[in-house]
N, C-alpha and C positions, 0 to 999 in steps of 0.2 A: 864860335858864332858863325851859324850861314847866314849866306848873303842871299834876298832874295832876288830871283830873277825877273827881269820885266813881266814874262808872263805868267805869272804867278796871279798878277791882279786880272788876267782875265778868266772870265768864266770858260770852263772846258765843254765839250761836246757833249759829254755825259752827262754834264750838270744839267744843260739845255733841255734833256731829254728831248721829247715832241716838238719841240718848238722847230729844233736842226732837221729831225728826222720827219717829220712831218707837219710841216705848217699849216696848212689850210684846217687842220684836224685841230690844231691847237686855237685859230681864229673862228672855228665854228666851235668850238667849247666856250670861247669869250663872250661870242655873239648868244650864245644858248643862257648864258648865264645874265647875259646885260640884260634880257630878255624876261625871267624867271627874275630879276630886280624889277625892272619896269613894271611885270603882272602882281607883283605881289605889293608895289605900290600904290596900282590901281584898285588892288583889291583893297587895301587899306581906306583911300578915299570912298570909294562906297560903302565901305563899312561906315567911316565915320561921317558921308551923307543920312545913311538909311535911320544912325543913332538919332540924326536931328530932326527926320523925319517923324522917328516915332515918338520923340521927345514935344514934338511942337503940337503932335497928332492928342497925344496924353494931356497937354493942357488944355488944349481946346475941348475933349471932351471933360473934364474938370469944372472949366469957367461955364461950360454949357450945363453940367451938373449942378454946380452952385446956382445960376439962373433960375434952374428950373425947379429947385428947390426954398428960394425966396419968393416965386412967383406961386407956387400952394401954401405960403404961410410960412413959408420956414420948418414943417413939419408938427405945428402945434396941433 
Protein backbone atom coordinates (compact mmCIF):
# COMPACT_ATOMS: atom_id res chain seq x y z
CA UNK A 1 0.00 0.00 0.00
CA UNK A 2 1.26 3.73 -0.80
CA UNK A 3 1.01 6.29 1.29
CA UNK A 4 -0.10 9.41 -0.14
CA UNK A 5 1.83 12.36 0.30
CA UNK A 6 0.52 15.81 1.36
CA UNK A 7 0.90 17.00 -1.97
CA UNK A 8 -0.76 15.00 -3.70
CA UNK A 9 -4.01 16.79 -2.86
CA UNK A 10 -2.69 19.78 -4.49
CA UNK A 11 -3.47 20.69 -7.87
CA UNK A 12 -0.08 20.78 -10.06
CA UNK A 13 1.06 23.43 -12.42
CA UNK A 14 0.11 21.53 -15.34
CA UNK A 15 -3.06 20.93 -14.26
CA UNK A 16 -3.56 24.90 -13.90
CA UNK A 17 -2.60 25.28 -17.28
CA UNK A 18 -3.32 29.23 -18.21
CA UNK A 19 -4.43 30.07 -15.07
CA UNK A 20 -0.36 29.77 -13.62
CA UNK A 21 1.07 30.55 -16.89
CA UNK A 22 -0.99 33.15 -17.80
CA UNK A 23 -3.57 34.92 -15.82
CA UNK A 24 -4.96 37.83 -17.12
CA UNK A 25 -5.66 35.60 -20.47
CA UNK A 26 -7.56 33.23 -18.32
CA UNK A 27 -9.66 36.28 -16.42
CA UNK A 28 -10.36 37.90 -19.95
CA UNK A 29 -11.90 34.38 -21.10
CA UNK A 30 -14.02 34.46 -17.78
CA UNK A 31 -15.04 38.01 -18.41
CA UNK A 32 -15.72 37.28 -22.30
CA UNK A 33 -17.80 34.41 -21.22
CA UNK A 34 -19.81 36.12 -18.27
CA UNK A 35 -20.42 38.48 -21.07
CA UNK A 36 -21.85 36.06 -24.00
CA UNK A 37 -24.14 34.79 -20.68
CA UNK A 38 -25.25 38.30 -19.89
CA UNK A 39 -26.06 39.01 -24.03
CA UNK A 40 -27.72 35.91 -24.52
CA UNK A 41 -29.76 36.56 -21.49
CA UNK A 42 -30.75 39.70 -22.70
CA UNK A 43 -31.43 38.44 -25.91
CA UNK A 44 -33.76 36.06 -24.32
CA UNK A 45 -35.76 38.80 -22.54
CA UNK A 46 -36.46 40.60 -25.74
CA UNK A 47 -37.24 37.74 -27.23
CA UNK A 48 -39.84 36.99 -24.74
CA UNK A 49 -40.90 40.82 -24.63
CA UNK A 50 -41.40 41.04 -28.44
CA UNK A 51 -43.60 37.43 -27.91
CA UNK A 52 -45.96 39.53 -25.62
CA UNK A 53 -45.81 42.13 -27.79
CA UNK A 54 -47.13 40.46 -30.68
CA UNK A 55 -49.36 38.37 -28.70
CA UNK A 56 -51.23 41.44 -27.20
CA UNK A 57 -50.94 43.09 -30.86
CA UNK A 58 -53.04 39.71 -32.28
CA UNK A 59 -55.72 40.11 -29.78
CA UNK A 60 -56.33 43.50 -30.14
CA UNK A 61 -56.53 43.15 -33.80
CA UNK A 62 -59.04 40.07 -33.24
CA UNK A 63 -61.42 41.80 -30.63
CA UNK A 64 -61.19 44.75 -33.28
CA UNK A 65 -62.17 42.09 -35.95
CA UNK A 66 -65.06 40.80 -33.92
CA UNK A 67 -66.39 44.48 -33.45
CA UNK A 68 -66.34 45.23 -36.61
CA UNK A 69 -67.92 42.33 -37.66
CA UNK A 70 -71.12 42.49 -35.14
CA UNK A 71 -71.18 46.12 -36.00
CA UNK A 72 -72.24 44.99 -40.16
CA UNK A 73 -74.57 42.45 -38.73
CA UNK A 74 -72.62 39.72 -37.98
CA UNK A 75 -72.19 38.90 -41.66
CA UNK A 76 -75.93 38.05 -42.60
Amino acid sequence: MSRRSPRDRFVSASELGKVVFCPKAYYLDLNRKEEQTKSSARGERMHQELAKTVKREQSLLLRFWRWLVRLCGGGQ
